[in-house]
ZADO-1210 file (C-alpha; in nm, 4 decimals, padded with zeros to 6 digits):
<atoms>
<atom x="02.7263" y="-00.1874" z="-01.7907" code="UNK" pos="1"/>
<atom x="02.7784" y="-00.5250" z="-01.9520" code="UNK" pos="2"/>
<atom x="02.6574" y="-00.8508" z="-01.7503" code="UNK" pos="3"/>
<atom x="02.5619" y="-01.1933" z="-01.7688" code="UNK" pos="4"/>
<atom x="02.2159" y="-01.2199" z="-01.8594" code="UNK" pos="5"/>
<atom x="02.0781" y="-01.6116" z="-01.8021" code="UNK" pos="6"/>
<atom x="02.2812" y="-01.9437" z="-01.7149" code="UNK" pos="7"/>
<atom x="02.2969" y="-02.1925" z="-01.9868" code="UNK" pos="8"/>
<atom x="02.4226" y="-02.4753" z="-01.9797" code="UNK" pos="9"/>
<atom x="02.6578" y="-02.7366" z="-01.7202" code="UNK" pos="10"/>
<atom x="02.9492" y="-02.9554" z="-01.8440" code="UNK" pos="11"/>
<atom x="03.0264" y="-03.2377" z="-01.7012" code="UNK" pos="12"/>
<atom x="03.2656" y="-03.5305" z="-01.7023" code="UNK" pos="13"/>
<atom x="03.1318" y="-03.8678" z="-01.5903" code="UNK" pos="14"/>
<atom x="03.3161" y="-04.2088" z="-01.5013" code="UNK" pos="15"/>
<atom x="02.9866" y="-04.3732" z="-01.6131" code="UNK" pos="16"/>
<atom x="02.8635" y="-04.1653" z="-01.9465" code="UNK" pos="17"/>
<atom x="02.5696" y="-04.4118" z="-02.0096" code="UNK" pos="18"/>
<atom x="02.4503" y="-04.4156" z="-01.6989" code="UNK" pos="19"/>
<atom x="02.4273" y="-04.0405" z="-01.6538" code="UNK" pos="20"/>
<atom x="02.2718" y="-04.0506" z="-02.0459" code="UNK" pos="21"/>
<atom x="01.9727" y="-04.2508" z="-01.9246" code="UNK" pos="22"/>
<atom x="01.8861" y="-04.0765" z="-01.6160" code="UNK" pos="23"/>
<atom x="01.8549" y="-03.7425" z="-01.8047" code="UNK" pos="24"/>
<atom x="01.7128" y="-03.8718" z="-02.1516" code="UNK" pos="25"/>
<atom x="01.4754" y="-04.1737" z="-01.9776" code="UNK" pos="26"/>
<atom x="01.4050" y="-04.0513" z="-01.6071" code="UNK" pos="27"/>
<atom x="01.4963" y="-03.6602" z="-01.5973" code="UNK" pos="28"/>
<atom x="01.3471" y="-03.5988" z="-01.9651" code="UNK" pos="29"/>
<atom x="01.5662" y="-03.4101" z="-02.1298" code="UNK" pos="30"/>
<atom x="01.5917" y="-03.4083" z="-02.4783" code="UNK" pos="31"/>
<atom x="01.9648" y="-03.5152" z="-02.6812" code="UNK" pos="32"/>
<atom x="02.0497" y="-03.3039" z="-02.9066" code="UNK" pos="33"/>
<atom x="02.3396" y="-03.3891" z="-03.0066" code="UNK" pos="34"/>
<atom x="02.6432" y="-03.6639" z="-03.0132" code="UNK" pos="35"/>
<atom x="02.9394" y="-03.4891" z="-03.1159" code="UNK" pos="36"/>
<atom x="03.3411" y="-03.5848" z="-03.0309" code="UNK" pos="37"/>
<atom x="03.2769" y="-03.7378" z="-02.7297" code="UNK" pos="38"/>
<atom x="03.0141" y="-03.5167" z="-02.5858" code="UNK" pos="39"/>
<atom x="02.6507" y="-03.5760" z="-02.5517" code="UNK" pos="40"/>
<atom x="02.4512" y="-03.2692" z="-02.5229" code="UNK" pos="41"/>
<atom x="02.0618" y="-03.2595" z="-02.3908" code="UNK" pos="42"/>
<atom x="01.7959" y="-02.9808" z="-02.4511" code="UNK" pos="43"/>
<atom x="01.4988" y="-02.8607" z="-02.2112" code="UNK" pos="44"/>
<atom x="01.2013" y="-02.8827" z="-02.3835" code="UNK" pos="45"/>
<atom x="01.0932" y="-02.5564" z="-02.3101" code="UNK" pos="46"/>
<atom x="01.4089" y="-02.3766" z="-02.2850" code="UNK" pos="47"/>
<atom x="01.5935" y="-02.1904" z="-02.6193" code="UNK" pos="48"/>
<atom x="01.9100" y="-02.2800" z="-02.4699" code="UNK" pos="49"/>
<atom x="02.0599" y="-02.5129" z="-02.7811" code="UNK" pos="50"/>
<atom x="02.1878" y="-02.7526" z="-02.4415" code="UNK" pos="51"/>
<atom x="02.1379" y="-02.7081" z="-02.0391" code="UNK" pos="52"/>
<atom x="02.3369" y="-03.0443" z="-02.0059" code="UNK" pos="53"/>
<atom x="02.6567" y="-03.1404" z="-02.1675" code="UNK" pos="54"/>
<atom x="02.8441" y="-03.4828" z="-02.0668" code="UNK" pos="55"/>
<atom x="03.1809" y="-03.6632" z="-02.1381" code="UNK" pos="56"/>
<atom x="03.3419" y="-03.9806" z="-02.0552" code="UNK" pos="57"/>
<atom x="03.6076" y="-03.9204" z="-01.7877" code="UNK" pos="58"/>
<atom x="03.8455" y="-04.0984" z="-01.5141" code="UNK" pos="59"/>
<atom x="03.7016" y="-03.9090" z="-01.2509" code="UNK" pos="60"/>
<atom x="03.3963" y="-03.6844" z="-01.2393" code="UNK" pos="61"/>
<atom x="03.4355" y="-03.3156" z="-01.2401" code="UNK" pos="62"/>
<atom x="03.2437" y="-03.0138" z="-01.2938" code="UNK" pos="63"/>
<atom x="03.4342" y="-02.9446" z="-01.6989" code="UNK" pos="64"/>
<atom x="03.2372" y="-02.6041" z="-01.7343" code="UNK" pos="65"/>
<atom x="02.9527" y="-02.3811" z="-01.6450" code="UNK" pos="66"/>
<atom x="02.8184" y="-02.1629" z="-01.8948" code="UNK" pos="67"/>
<atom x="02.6680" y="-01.8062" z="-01.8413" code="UNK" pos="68"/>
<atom x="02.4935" y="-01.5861" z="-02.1327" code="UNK" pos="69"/>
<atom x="02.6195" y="-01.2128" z="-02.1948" code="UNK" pos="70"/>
<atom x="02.3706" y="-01.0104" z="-02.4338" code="UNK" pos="71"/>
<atom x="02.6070" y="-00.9061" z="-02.7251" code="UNK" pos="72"/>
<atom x="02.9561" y="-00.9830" z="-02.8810" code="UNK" pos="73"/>
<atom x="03.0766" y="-00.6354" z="-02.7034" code="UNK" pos="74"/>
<atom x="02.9533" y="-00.7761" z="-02.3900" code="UNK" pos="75"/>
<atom x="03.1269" y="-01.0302" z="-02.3690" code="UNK" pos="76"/>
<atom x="03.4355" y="-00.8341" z="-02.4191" code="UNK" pos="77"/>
<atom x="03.3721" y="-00.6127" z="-02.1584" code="UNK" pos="78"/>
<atom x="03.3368" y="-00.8909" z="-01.9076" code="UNK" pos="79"/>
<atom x="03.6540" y="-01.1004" z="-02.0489" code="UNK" pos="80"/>
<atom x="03.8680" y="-00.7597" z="-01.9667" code="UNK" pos="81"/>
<atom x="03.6838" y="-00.7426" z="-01.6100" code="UNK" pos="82"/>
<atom x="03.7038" y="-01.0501" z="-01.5545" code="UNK" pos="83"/>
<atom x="04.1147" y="-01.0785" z="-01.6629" code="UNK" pos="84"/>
<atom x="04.1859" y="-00.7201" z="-01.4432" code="UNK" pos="85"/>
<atom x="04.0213" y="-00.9166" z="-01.1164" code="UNK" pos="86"/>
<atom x="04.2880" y="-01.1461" z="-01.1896" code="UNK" pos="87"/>
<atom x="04.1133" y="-01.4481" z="-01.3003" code="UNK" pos="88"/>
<atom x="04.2856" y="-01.7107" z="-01.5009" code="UNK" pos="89"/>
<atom x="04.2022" y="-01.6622" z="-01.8040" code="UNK" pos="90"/>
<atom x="04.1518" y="-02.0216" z="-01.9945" code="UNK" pos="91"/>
<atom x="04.0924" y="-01.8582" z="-02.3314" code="UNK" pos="92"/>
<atom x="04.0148" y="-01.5166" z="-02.5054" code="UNK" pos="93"/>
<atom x="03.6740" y="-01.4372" z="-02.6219" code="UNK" pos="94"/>
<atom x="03.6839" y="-01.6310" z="-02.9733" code="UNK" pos="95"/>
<atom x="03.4164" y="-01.7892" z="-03.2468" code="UNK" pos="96"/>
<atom x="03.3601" y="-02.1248" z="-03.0528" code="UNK" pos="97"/>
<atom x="03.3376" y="-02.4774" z="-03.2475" code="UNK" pos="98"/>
<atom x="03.0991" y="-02.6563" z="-02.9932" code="UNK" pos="99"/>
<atom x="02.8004" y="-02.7562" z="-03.0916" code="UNK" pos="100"/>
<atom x="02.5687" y="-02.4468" z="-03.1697" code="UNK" pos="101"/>
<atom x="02.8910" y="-02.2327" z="-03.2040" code="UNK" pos="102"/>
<atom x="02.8755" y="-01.8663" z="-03.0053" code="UNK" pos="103"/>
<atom x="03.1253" y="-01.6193" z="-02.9435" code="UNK" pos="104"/>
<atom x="03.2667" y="-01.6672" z="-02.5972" code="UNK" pos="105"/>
<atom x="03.5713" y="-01.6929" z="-02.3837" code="UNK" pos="106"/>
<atom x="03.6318" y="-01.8823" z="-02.1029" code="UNK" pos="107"/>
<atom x="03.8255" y="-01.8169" z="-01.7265" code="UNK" pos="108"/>
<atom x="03.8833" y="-02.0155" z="-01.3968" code="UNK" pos="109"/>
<atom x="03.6703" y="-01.8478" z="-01.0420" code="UNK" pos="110"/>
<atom x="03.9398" y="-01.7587" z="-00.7964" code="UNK" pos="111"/>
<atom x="03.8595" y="-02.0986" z="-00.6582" code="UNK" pos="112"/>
<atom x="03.9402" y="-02.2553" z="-00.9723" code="UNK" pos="113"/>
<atom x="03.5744" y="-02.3799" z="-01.1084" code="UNK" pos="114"/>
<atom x="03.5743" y="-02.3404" z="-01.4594" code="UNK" pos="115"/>
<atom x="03.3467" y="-02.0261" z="-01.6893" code="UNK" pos="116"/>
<atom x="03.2295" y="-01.9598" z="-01.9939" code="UNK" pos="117"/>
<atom x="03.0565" y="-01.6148" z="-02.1139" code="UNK" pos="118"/>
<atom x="02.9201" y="-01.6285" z="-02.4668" code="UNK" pos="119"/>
<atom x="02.6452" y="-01.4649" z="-02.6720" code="UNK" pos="120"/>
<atom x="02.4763" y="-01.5625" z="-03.0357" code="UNK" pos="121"/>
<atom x="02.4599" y="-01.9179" z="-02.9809" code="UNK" pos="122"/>
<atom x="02.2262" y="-02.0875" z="-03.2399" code="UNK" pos="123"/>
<atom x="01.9228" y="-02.1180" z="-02.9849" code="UNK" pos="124"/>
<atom x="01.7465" y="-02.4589" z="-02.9648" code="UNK" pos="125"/>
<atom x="01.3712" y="-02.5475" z="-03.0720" code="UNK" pos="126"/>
<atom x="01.1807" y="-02.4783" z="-02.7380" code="UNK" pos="127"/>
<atom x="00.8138" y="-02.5867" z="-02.6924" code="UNK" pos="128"/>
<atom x="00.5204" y="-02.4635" z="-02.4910" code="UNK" pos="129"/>
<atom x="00.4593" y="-02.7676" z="-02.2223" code="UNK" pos="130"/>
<atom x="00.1841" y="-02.9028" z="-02.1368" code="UNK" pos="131"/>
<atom x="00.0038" y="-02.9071" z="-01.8000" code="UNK" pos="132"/>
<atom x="00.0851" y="-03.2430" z="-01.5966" code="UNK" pos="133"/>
<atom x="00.3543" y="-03.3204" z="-01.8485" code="UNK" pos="134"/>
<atom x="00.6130" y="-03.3221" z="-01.5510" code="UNK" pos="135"/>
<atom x="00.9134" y="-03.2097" z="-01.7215" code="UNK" pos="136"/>
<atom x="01.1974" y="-02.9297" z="-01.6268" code="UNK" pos="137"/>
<atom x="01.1645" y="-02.6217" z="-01.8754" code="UNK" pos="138"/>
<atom x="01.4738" y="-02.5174" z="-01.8282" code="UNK" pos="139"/>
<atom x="01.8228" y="-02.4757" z="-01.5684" code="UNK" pos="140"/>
<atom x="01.6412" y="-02.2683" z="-01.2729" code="UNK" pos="141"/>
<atom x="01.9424" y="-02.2063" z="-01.0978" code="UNK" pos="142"/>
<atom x="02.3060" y="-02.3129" z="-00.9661" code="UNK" pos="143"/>
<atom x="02.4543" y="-02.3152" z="-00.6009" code="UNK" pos="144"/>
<atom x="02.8141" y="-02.3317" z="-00.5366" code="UNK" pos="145"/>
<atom x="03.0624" y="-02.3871" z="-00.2826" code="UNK" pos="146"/>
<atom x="03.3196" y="-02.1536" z="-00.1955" code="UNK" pos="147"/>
<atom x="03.5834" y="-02.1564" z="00.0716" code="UNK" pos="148"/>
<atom x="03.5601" y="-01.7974" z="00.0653" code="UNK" pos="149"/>
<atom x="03.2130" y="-01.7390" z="-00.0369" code="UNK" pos="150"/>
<atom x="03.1678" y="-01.3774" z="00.0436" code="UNK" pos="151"/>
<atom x="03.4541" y="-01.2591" z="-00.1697" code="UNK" pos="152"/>
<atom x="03.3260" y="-01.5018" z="-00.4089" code="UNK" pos="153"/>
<atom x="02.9483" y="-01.3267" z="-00.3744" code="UNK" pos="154"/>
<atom x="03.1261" y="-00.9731" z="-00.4507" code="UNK" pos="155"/>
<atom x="03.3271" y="-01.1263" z="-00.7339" code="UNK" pos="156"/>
<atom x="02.9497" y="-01.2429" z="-00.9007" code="UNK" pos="157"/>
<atom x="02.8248" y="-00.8945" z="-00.8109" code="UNK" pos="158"/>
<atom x="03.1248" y="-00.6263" z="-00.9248" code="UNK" pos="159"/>
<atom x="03.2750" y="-00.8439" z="-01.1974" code="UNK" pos="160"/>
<atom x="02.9871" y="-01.0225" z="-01.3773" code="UNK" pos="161"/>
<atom x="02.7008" y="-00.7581" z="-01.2883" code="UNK" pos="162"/>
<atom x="02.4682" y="-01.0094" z="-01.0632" code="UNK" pos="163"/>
<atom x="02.2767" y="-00.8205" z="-00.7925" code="UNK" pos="164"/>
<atom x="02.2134" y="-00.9423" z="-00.4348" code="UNK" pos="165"/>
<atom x="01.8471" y="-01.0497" z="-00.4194" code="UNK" pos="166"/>
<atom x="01.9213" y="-01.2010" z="-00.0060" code="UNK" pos="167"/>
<atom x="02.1364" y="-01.3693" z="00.2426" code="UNK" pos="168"/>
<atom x="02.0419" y="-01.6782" z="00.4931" code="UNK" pos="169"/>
<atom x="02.2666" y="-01.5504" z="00.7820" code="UNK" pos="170"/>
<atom x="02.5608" y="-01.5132" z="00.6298" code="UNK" pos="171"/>
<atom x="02.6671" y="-01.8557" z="00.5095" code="UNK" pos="172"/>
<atom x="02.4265" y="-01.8244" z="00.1708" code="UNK" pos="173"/>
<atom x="02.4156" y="-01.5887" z="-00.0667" code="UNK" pos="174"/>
<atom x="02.1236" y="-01.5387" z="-00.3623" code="UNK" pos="175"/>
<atom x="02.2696" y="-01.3059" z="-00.6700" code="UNK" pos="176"/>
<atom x="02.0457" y="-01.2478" z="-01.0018" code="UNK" pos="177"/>
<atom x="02.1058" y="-01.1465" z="-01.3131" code="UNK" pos="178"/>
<atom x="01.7412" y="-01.0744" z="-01.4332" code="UNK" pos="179"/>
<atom x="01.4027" y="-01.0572" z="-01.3039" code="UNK" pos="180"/>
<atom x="01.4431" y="-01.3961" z="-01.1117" code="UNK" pos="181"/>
<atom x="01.5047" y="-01.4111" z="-00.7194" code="UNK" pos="182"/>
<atom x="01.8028" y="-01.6460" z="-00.8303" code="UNK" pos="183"/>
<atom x="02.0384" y="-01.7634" z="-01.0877" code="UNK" pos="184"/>
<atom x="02.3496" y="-01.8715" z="-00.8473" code="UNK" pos="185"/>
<atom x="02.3713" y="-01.9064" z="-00.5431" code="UNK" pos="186"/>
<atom x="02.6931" y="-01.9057" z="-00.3041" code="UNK" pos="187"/>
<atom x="02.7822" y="-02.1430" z="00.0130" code="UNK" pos="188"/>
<atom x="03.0744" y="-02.2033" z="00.2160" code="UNK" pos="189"/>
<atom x="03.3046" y="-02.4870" z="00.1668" code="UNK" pos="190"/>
<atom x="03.5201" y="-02.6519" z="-00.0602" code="UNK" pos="191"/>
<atom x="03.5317" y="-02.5494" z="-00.4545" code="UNK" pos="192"/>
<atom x="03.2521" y="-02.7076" z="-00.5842" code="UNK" pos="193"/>
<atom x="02.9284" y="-02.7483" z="-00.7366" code="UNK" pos="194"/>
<atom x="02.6060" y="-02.8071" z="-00.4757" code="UNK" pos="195"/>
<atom x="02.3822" y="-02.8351" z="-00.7603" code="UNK" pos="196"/>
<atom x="02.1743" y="-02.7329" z="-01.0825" code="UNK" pos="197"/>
<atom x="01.8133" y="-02.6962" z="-01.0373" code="UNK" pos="198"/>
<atom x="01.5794" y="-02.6853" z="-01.2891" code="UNK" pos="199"/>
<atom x="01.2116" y="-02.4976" z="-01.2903" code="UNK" pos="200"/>
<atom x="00.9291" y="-02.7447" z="-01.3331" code="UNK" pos="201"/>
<atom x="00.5631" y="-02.5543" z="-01.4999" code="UNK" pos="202"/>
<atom x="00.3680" y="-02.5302" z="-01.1804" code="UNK" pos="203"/>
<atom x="00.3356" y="-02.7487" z="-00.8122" code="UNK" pos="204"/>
<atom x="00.1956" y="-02.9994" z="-00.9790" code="UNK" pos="205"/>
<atom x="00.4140" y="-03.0796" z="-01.2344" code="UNK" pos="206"/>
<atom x="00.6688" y="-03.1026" z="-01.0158" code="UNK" pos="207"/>
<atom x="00.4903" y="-03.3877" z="-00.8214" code="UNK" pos="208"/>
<atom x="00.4195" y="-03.5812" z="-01.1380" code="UNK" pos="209"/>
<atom x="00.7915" y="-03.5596" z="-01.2020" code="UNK" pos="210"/>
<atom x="00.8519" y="-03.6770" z="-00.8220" code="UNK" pos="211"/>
<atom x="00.6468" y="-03.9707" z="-00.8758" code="UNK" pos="212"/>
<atom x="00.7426" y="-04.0525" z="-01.1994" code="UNK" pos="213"/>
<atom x="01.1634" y="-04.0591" z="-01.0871" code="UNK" pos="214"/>
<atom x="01.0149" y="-04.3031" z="-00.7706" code="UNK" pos="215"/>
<atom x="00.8547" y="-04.5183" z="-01.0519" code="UNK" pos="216"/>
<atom x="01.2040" y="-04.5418" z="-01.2100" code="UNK" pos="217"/>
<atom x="01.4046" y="-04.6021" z="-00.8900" code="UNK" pos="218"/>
<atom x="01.5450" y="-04.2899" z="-00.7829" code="UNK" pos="219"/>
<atom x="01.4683" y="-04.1510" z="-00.4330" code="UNK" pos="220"/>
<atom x="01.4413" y="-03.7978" z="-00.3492" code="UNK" pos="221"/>
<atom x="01.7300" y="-03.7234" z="-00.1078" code="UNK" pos="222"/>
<atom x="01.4994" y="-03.3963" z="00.0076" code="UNK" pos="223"/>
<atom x="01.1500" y="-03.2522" z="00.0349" code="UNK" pos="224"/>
<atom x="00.9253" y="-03.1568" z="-00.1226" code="UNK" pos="225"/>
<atom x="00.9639" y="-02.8735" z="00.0586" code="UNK" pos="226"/>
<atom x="00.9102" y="-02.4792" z="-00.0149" code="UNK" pos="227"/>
<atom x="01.2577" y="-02.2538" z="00.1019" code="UNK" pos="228"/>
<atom x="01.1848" y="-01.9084" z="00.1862" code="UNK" pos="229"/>
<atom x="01.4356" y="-01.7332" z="-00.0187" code="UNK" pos="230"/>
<atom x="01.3253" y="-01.7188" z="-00.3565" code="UNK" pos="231"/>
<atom x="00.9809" y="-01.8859" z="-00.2218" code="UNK" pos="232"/>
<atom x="01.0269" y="-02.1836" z="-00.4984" code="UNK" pos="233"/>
<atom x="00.9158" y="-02.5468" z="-00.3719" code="UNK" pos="234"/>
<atom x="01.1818" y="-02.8044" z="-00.4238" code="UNK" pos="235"/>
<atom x="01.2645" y="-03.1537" z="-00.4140" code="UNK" pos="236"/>
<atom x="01.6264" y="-03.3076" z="-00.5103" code="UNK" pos="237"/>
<atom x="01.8304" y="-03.6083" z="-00.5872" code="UNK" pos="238"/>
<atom x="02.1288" y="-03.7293" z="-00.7315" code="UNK" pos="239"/>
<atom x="02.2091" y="-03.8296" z="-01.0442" code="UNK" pos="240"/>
<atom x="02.4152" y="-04.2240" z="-01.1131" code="UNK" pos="241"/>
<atom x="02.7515" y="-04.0294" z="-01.1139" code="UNK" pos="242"/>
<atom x="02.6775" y="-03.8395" z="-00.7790" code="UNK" pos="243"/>
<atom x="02.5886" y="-03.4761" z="-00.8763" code="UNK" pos="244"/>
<atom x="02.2691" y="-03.3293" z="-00.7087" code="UNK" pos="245"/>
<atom x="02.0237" y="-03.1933" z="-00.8946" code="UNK" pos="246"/>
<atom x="01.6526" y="-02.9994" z="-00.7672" code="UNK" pos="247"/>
<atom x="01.2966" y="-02.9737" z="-00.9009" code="UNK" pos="248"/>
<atom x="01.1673" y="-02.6475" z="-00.8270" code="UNK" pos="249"/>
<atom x="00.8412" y="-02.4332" z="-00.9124" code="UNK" pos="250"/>
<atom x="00.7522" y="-02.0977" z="-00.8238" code="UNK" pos="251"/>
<atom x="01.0671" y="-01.9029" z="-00.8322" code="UNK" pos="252"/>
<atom x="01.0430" y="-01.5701" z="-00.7166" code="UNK" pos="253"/>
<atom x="01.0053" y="-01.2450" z="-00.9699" code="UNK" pos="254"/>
<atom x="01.1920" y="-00.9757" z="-00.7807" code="UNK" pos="255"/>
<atom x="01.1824" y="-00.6183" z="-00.9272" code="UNK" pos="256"/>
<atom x="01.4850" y="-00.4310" z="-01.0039" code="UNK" pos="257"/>
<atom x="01.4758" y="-00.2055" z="-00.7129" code="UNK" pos="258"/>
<atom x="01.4338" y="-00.4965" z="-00.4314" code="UNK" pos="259"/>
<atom x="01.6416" y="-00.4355" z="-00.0964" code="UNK" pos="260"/>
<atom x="01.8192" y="-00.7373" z="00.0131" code="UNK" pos="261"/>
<atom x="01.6750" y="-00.9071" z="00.2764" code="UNK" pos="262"/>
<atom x="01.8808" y="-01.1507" z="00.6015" code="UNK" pos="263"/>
<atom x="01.6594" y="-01.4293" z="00.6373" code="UNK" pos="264"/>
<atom x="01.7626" y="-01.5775" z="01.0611" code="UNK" pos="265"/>
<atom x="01.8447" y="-01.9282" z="00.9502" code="UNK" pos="266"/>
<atom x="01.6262" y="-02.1444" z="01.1393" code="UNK" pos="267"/>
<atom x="01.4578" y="-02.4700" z="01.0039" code="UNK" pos="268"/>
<atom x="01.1540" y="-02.3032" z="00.9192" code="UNK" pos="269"/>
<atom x="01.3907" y="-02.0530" z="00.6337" code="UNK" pos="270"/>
<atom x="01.4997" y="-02.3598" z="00.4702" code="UNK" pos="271"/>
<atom x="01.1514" y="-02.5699" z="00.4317" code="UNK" pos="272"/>
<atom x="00.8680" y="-02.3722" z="00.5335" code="UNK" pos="273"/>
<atom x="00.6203" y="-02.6657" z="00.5034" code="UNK" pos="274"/>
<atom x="00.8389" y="-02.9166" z="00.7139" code="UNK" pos="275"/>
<atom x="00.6750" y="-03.2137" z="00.5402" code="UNK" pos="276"/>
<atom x="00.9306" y="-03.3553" z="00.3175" code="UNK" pos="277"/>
<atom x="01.1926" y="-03.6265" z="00.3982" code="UNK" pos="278"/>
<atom x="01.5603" y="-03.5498" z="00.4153" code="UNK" pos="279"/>
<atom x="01.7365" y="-03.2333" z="00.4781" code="UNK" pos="280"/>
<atom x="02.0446" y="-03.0447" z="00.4211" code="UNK" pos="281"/>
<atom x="02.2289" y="-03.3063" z="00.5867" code="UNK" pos="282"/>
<atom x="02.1218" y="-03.5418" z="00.3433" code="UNK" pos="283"/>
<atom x="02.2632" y="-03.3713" z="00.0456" code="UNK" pos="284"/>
<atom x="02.6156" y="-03.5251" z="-00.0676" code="UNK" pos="285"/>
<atom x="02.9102" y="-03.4266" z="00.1139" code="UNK" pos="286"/>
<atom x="03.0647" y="-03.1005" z="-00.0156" code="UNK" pos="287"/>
<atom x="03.4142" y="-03.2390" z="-00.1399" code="UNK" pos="288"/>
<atom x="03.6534" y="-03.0205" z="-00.4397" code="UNK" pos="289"/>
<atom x="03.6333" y="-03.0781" z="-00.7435" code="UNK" pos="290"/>
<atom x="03.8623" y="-03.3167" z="-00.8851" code="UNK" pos="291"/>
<atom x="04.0047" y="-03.0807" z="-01.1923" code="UNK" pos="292"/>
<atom x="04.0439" y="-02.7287" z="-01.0124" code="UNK" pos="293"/>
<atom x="04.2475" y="-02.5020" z="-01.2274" code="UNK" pos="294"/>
<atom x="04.2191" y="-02.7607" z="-01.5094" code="UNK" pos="295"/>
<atom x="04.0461" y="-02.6965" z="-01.8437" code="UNK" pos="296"/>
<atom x="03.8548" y="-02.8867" z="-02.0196" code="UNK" pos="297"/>
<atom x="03.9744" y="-03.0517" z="-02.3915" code="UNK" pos="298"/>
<atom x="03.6810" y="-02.8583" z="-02.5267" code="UNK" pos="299"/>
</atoms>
């Protein structure tokens, strides 16, 4: 059965494009790539995704695209018809795609109307072997998104787009994977829209270097560092100048293929099993829809 394989890559659209270029070249440390018809694309050092990050100047911030990995060409056909007979939009057909590092891909709006892409043979980017206390992400960890109706939108990630249910907290949050991590997306009530991106920092360590080294440069961590209990990973997040969220995390869970789900009892101790950090949930910004549902993006 054909499925998505990895996440690659976010798009966004910014109000303030050099803002949210200096906070992920100069503080996050993310590496651009590319400058190319109005986008700017960035590159984890350790990741062969050609781009993780991709911005554009915009009016009003939105999430433009969020882009998933199928194995083969004949994959991602099989998920474009799946995808079209669950009665997704369908924003375009599975095509050779001009962005930057090209692929074959097609893209399709989430019943909620938060914008997909599916592609395979990218031209993969120059990853590196970090070193230890360098305190930089490797690569996109995983996303968590809002739903209004985020158990049909759970079964949609599991029957459409092959993800398998790893756990639930309760039943307000969902954890689907699409490989040997606990993780790739994640699913919470609310209204259509991104939570936010993590990304998966080399070891504990590194992601305390990286802590202290976004404090030196005037950002402050909105919550932790903490360790959740689904997916075991230690985390730590903040917000970026344009106001999208975005986590440190370490330690991610390897699940095996055969793993039961597991219902976590929410209870404080599920979301932050140390209890040391500042913040919380509550700190996080305020779940609101994204300002372009059911719109595509130019490219």
């Amino acid at each position: 059965m054909s499925k998505v394989s990895e996440v690659r890559y976010v798009g966004y659209a910014v109000p303030d494009l050099e803002a949210e270029r200096k906070f992920y070249q100069d503080k996050w440390l993310l590496r651009q790539v590319a400058e190319e018809e109005g986008m700017v694309y960035f590159a984890a050092e350790a990741s062969d995704q050609p781009y993780v990050v991709r911005l554009r100047q915009a009016a009003v911030r939105s999430v433009e695209v969020i882009g998933l990995a199928a194995e083969t060409s004949a994959g991602v056909d099989e998920l474009h018809a799946k995808v079209k007979d669950a009665g997704c939009k369908i924003i375009f057909v599975p095509k050779q795609l001009d962005g930057f590092r090209g692929g074959y891909g097609f893209r399709f709006f989430s019943a909620d109307g938060l914008p997909f892409e599916i592609s395979s043979g990218v031209v993969a980017g120059c990853a590196r072997v970090l070193k230890g206390g360098e305190g930089i992400p490797e690569k996109i960890s995983h996303i968590v998104l809002h739903s209004p109706r985020h158990k049909e939108a759970t079964q949609f990630f599991i029957d459409v787009l092959g993800f398998k249910l790893t756990d639930w907290i309760g039943d307000f949050m969902s954890f689907l994977r699409c490989n040997e991590w606990h993780h790739r997306i994640a699913i919470l009530p609310g209204p259509p829209c991104l939570n936010h991106v993590a990304y998966d920092m080399p070891s504990v360590d590194d992601m305390m270097r990286g802590i202290g080294r976004l404090k030196r440069n005037s950002v402050d961590i909105l919550w932790g560092p903490g360790r959740h209990t689904a997916g075991n990973n230690t985390f730590s997040y903040f917000v970026t100048p344009n106001g999208f969220a975005v986590e440190y995390t370490s330690e991610l869970e390897r699940v095996e293929d055969t793993r039961t789900p597991s219902v976590h009892a929410p209870r404080p101790e599920i979301m932050d099993q140390w209890g040391i950090g500042t913040g919380g949930p509550q700190t996080m910004p305020h779940p609101e829809p994204d300002n372009r549902l059911f719109q595509p993006a130019d490219r």
